[in-house]
N, C-alpha and C positions, 0 to 999 in steps of 0.2 A: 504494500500500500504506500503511495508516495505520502513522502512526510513536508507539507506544504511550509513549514515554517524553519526546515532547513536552509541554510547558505548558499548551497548550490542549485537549489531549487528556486531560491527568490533572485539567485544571477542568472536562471535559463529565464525566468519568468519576466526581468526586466528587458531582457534583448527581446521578446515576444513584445514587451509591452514598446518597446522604442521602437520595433520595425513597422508595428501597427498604427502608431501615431505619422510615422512617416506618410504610410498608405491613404491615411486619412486625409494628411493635407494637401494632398495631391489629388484627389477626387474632389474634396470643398474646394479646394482652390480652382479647379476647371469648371465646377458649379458656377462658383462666381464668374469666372471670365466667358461663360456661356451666356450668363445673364445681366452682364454690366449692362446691355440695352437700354434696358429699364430704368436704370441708376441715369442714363443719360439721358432719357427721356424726360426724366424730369429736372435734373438738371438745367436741362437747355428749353425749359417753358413748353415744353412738350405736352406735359403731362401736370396737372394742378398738381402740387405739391399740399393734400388734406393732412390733418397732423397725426390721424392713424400708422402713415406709411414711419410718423419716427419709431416706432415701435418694430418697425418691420427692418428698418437701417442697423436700427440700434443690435437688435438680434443676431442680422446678418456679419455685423463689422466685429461685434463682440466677441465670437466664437472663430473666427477669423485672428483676431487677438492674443484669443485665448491660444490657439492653439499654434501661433506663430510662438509665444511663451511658452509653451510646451518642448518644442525643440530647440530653446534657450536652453534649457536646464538642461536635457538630452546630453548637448552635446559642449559644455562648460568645459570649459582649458585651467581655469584659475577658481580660487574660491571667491563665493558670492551670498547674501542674503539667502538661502534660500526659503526658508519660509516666508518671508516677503513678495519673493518671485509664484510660489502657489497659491498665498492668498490672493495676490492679481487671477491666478489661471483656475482657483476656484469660483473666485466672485461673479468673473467672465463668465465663464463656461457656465454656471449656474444660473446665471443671469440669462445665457441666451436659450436656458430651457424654459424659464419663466414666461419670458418674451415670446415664445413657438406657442405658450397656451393664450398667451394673450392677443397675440395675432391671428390665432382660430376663432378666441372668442368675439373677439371686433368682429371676424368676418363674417362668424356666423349669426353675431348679432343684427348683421344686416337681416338677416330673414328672420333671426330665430324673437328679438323683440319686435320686429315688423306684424310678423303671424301673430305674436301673442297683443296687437294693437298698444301697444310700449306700455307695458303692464308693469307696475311700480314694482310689485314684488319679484316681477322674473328680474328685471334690473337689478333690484336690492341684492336676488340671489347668486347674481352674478359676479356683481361688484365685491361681495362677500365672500367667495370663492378667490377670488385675485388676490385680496389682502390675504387670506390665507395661504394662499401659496407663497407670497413673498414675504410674510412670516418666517417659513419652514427655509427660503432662500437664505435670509438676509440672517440664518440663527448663529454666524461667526465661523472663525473659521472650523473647518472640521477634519483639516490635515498635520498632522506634524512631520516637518522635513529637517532634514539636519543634511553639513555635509559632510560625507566621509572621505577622505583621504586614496585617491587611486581609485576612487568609484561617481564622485560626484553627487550631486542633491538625492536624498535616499527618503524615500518613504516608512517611517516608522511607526506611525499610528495613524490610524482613521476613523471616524466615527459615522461607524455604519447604519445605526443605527437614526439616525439623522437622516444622513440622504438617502437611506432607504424608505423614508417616510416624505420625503423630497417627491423622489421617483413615482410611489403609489399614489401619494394627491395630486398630481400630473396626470397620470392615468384617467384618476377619477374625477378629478376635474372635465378633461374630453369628452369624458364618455355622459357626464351632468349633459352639457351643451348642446352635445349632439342627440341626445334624448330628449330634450328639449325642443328643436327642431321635428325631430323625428316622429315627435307625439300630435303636436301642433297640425304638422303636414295630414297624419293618416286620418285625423279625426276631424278636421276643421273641410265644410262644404266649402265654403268661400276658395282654400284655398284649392283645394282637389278639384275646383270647380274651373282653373286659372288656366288659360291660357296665354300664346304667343310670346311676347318679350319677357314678361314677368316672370309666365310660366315657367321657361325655360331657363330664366335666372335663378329660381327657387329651390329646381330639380338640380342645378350643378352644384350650388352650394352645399346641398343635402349631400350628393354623390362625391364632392370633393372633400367635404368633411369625413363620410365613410372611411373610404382611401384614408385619409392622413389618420385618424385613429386606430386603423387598424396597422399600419403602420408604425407609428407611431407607440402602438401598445405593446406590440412586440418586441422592439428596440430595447424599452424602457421594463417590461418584463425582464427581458435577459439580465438587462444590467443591476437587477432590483434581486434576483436570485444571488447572484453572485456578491452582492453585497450582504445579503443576510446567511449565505453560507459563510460568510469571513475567514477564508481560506487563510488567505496571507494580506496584509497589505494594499500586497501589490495586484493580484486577484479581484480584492473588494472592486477596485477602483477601474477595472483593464475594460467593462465595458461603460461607460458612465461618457466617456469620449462619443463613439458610434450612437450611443444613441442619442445625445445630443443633438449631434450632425442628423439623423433621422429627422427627428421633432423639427427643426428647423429650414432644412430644405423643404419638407413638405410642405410646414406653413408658409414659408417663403413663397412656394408656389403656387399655393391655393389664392394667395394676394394677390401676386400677380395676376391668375387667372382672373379674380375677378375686376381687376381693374383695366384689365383689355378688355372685358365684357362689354357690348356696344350698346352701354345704359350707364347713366354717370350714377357714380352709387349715393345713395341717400346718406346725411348727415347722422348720427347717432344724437 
């Protein structure tokens, strides 16, 4: 049985964990330069700049951030702060999972308070779901990193326990929202009733929320097991990265999507 809290198991585990962060940035990074469009489009008065989309900036460039600071530490010649340099690549990275439910929830609050005729308590419950998620965000740091000598910024404790409750209110946050919509749509005449522009608006948001949840849950699943089996350290933490990057490209997309849509979108 491999003994997970061995020396040579947490130095096989760290070259897994640095070649994966590699892989990763190099996939979000072609993400981004597939979609810089967008960024110019509004930019260049292209495209109204609503102040939804800072949320959606904020997310993108965050993680982007974070994980350009990830392979700071990686690949360190000299000693440096390091727990300094993780609370940055936590707060980021954490932050731009926050920002992926908050950019589903804007989006699907286009429809999801629209259908419900901006119903004080679905807002309330909404609005209350956010501050709780960034509660669980904002609860400090939850890594300690030291450096060692001939190894570099080392992960020595984490507190899994935390972002494993990060992870799960992310989940169930999505899954709130999208149940929301979901409910609204099957049971509501009016709207089952809709056609053409609207209609067709309504049905993608629905369907594009699917998508990113199920996605999304899965990512965030993985990463959520492996924090609560607290293998080692390094283990806790190896999928937290991925699904990040999950949450975030999807939400990214799902904005985008709907801001091509050829209907300017309504105010919240």
């Amino acid at each position: 049985m491999t003994n997970w809290q061995s020396l040579s198991e947490l130095s096989t585990d760290l070259v897994v964990f640095d070649r994966l962060m590699h892989v990763l940035l190099g996939l979000y990074g072609w993400e981004i330069l597939l979609t810089l469009d967008f960024e110019w489009a509004v930019i260049s008065g292209k495209r109204k700049l609503r102040w939804p989309l800072i949320f959606y900036f904020a997310g993108r460039y965050l993680l982007l951030f974070a994980m350009i600071g990830m392979q700071v530490h990686l690949h360190l010649v000299s000693k440096i702060n390091c727990q300094a340099l993780y609370v940055f690549n936590q707060l980021a990275g954490d932050s731009a999972l926050g920002l992926a439910s908050i950019n589903l929830s804007l989006r699907t609050q286009v429809s999801t308070i629209a259908i419900w005729s901006q119903n004080r308590w679905i807002i309330g419950v909404i609005l209350l779901l956010i501050l709780g998620h960034w509660s669980l965000i904002l609860q400090g740091v939850l890594l300690k990193v030291k450096w060692v000598d001939g190894v570099g910024c080392t992960i020595i404790k984490s507190n899994t326990t935390i972002l494993a409750a990060t992870f799960i209110y992310s989940m169930s946050f999505d899954l709130v929202v999208l149940c929301l919509t979901a409910y609204k749509l099957a049971w509501s005449r009016r709207i089952s009733g809709t056609s053409g522009i609207h209609g067709k608006l309504v049905r993608m948001i629905f369907s594009d929320g699917l998508v990113y949840f199920i996605l999304a849950f899965l990512a965030n699943l993985l990463a959520t097991i492996f924090m609560i089996l607290n293998l080692n350290a390094v283990m806790s933490v190896i999928f937290n990265v991925p699904a990040a990057i999950a949450s975030t490209v999807m939400a990214s997309r799902v904005v985008r999507r709907l801001y091509n849509f050829n209907l300017a979108i309504p105010e919240i």
